[in-house]
N, C-alpha and C positions, 0 to 999 in steps of 0.2 A: 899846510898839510892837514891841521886841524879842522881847516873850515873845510877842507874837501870832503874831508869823511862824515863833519857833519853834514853838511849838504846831500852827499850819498844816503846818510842815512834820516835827513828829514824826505828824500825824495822816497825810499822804501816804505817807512812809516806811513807817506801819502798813498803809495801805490796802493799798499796792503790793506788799508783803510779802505777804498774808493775800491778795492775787490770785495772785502767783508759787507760792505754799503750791496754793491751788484745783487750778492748771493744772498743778504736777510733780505732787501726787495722781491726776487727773486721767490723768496720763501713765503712771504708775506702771501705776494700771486696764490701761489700753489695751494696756502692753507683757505685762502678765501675760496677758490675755485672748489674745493673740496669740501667746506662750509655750501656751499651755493648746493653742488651736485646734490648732496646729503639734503637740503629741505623740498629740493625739486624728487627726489626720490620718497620723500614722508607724503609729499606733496600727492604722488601717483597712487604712493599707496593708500590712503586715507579713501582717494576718491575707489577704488578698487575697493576695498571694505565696508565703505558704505554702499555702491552700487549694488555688492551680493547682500550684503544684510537688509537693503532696501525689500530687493527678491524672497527674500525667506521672509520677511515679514508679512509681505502680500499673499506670500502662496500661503502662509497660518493663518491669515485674516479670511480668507476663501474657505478652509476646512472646516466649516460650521453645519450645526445637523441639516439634513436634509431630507423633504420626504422620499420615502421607501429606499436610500440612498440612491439618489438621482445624480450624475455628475453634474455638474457645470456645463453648457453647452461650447462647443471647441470654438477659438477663435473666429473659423473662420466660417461658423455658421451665420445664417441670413440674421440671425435675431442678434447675433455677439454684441453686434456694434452697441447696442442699446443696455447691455450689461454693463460693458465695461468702460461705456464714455461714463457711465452713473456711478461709477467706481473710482473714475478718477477725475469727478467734477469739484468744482471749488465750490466752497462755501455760497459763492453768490447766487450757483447754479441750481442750490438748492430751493432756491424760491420757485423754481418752476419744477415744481414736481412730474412726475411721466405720467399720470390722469388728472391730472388737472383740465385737460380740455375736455370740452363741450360732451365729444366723443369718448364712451366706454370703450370701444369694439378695440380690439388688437389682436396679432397673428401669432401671439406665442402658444405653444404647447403648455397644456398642464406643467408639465417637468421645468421647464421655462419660467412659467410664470411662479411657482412655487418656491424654486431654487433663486429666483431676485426680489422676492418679497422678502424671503429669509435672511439677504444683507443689507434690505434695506436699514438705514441706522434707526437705533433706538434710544433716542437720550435724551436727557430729562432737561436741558438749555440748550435752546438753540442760538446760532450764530447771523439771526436775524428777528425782524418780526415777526412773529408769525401767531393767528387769529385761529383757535383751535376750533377742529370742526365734529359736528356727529354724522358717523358715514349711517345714511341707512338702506336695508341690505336685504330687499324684498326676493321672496322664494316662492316663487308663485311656476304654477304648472301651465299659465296661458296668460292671460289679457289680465286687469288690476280693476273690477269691477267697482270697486268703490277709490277710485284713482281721484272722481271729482271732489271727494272731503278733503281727500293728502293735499290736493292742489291748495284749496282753502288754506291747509294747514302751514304750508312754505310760504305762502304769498308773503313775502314783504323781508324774508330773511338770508336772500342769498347773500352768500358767501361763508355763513355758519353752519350749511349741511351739504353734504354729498349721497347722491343717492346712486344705487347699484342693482341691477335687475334681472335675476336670472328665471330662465324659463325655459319650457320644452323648445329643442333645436328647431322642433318642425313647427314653430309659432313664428308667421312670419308680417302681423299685423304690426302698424309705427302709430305711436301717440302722434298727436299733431305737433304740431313745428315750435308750437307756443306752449308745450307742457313741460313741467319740470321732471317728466319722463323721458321726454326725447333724446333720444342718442345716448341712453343712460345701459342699455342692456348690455353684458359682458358675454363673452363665447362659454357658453352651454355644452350639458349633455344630459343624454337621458336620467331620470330620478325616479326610483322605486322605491314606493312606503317599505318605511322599516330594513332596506338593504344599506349595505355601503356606500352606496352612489347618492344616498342623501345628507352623507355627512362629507360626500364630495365635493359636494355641490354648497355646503356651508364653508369648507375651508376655500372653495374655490371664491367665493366674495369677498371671505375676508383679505387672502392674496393678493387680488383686485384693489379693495380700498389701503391696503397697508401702502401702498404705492403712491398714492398722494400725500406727503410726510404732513400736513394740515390736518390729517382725518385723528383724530387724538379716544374716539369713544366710535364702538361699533355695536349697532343694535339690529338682531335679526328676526325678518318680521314676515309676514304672509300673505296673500293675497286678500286675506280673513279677518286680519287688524282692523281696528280702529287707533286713532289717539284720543285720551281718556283726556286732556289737558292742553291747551294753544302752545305754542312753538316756544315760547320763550321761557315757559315752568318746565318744556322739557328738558331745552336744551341747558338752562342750569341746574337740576336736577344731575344730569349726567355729567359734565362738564366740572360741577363739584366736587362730584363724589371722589372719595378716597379707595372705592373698591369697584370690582364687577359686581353682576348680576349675574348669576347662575345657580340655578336649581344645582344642590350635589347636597344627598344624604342618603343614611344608610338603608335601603328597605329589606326587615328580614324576610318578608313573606314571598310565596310563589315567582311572585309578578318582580321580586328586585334579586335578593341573593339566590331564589329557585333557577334565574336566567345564565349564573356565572358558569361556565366551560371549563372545567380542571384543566383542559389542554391552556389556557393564560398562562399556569404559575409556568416556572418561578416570575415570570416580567409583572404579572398582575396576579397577586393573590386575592381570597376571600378578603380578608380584613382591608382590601383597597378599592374593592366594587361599590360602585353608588351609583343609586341614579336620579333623572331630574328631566328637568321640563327640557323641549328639543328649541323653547325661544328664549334665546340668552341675550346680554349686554356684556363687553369685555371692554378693560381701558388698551392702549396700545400694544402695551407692553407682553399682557396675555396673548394677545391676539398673534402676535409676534411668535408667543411659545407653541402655538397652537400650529400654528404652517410649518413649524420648523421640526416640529414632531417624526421621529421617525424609526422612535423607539416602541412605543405602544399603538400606535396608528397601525401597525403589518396584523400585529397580534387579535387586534378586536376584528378589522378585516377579512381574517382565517378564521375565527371561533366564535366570533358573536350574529350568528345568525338566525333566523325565527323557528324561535317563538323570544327569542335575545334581539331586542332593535338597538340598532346601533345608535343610532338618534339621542336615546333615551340612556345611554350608559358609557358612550366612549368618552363624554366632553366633560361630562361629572366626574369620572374616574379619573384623566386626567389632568384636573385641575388639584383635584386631594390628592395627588400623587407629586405635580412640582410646583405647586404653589398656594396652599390652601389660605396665607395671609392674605391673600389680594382679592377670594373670592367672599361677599355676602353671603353666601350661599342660599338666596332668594331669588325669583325669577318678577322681572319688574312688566311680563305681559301676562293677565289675567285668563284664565279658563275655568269655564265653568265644568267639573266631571261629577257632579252630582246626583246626574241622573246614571252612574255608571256606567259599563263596557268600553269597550274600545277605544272607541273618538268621544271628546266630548262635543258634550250641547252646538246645535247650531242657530242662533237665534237667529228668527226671521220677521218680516214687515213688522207683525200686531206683536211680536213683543219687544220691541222701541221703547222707552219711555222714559224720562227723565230720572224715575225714581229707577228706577234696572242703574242707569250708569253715576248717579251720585250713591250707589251702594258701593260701586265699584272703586270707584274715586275716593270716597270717602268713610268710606266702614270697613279699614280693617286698621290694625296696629303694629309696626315694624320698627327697625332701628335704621335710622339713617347718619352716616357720621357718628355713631356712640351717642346718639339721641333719638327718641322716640318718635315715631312719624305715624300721622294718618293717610298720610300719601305715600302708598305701596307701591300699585300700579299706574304707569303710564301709556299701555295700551291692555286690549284685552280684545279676545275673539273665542268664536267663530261665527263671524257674522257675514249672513248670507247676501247676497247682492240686493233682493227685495231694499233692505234697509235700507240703502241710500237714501231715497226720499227725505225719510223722517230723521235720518239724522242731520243731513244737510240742515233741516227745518230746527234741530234742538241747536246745533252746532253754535250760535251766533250768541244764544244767550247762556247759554250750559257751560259749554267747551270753551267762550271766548275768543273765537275766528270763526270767520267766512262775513262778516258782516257788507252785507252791499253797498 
């Protein structure tokens, strides 16, 4: 009887066991299953919070100033594509900047072109090699009369300059096929002394070269220039330096603070008017501030108008206004106003002469880098087309290039 009942109850003991076994298995499932759900749900969500934070970061990466506030053009405008692949290119893409080729010419609108120069990056290491260039950023009203010295002066250095060419729309002459002008001119519009349309036509180059991320120094020049110095004292000259060149100081008389508009304040007061030469040099980074402007650019547009030239008082103001550490406040192309009024001097043929441009070159005293320098200028004008000849003829012993 004894062994019955144990046996009855070793067979309970096993049932009850090999049921508790069922049910913690059982449970085990359930807690893993619900373990599992619980990291595939962390899982969804993560990817969900990053995707929208990805988006808000893009759209506060985009809300950057803009000139006269211009939007962004809509996706599915003809030009988008070229925005926003540049937007979301990688690092390698970067080597091939969007003017780097041959051709200046492109179809975007001002508003266009202004609004993606303004994102183009601005950063002090880049994520390759890269061989810094000086863009330069000829403002001529027709043809470049003294183009055969420039030529001289590039021969042997491409790939350390970019040059850019704007001119009257209805100028529809082409350098030849073998000049380092060809296919260099940008989309134009008309340009009136002393109005707005000539500081539009200044920011409109510089928009242009900001766009080749290689262009590192911008210097703007005229049909009038010369170079005071061969290719390679300029280009490290510029390339060194730790600041721009730009004319900005304060003039009290008629001709600087007599020019200022009360309608400015409050955006531009007296105490923040200057003015300066209209041929400057900017390192990137300015040049950057200058297109993206679009706080003081409306104001000088509406109030600074003649016997107020824009030319002469929007870029100097400017500059003393968000960045006066960056600027010399010296303009590195020479003019002569000696003879006063209006324009200055325009030299022609008979006055050439080596001693005229080793004055210029060499007789004055500045600070370069927090050290003194006799080399102020490296260009200077206005020099009239006659000249060519005889500078072509100083060039080779003076200047240091065109040697045949």
């Amino acid at each position: 009887m004894k062994q019955c009942e144990m046996a009855c109850f070793e067979k309970e003991v096993s049932s009850h066991i090999r049921k508790r076994f069922r049910e913690g298995k059982r449970n085990t499932t359930i807690t893993i299953l619900f373990f599992l759900s619980m990291a595939s749900f962390v899982v969804v969500l993560g990817t969900f919070i990053n995707y929208h934070a990805w988006k808000f970061l893009i759209s506060k990466d985009s809300n950057i100033p803009r000139l006269n506030g211009f939007s962004p053009p809509s996706p599915w405008s003809p030009n988008s594509d070229v925005v926003y692949n540049f937007a979301l290119s990688s690092s390698s893409s970067l080597q091939q900047p969007f003017n780097s080729s041959e051709d200046a010419w492109h179809s975007m609108t001002d508003e266009e072109l202004m609004w993606r120069a303004s994102t183009v990056p601005n950063v002090v290491e880049y994520p390759h090699n890269r061989t810094p260039k000086v863009a330069f950023m000829f403002l001529s009203r027709g043809t470049l009369p003294l183009a055969p010295l420039w030529e001289k002066f590039f021969m042997g250095h491409k790939g350390l300059y970019s040059i850019y060419f704007h001119t009257s729309p209805d100028f529809i002459d082409k350098p030849l096929v073998t000049s380092v002008f060809y296919e260099r001119r940008i989309p134009s519009k008309p340009v009136q002394w002393g109005r707005a349309t000539m500081v539009d036509a200044e920011r409109r180059l510089l928009a242009n070269a900001l766009l080749d991320l290689t262009n590192e120094r911008f210097v703007l020049l005229s049909e009038a220039c010369i170079p005071l110095f061969n290719f390679t004292t300029v280009y490290n000259y510029l390339i060194n330096s730790s600041r721009s060149f730009l004319g900005s100081f304060d003039d009290p008389t008629h001709t600087g603070r007599g020019r200022y508009n009360k309608q400015m304040w409050p955006t531009v007061s007296l105490a923040d008017w200057r003015k300066g030469s209209q041929w400057f040099e900017v390192n990137r980074m300015l040049a950057a501030e200058i297109v993206s402007d679009d706080k003081y650019y409306p104001v000088f547009r509406d109030h600074c108008r003649p016997p107020c030239y824009m030319d002469e008082h929007y870029l100097p103001t400017l500059v003393n206004l968000i960045c006066p550490e960056l600027n010399s406040n010296r303009s590195i192309t020479w003019v002569d106003w000696s003879r006063g009024g209006p324009h200055p001097t325009k030299y022609l043929r008979k006055d050439v002469s080596v001693a005229l441009l080793n004055q210029v070159r060499q007789g004055f005293n500045c600070t370069y880098n927090g050290e003194r320098s006799s080399i102020c200028f490296l260009f200077a004008r206005k020099f009239h087309p006659s000249t060519l000849e005889p500078l072509l003829r100083i060039a080779p012993a003076l200047l240091g290039f065109g040697h045949q």
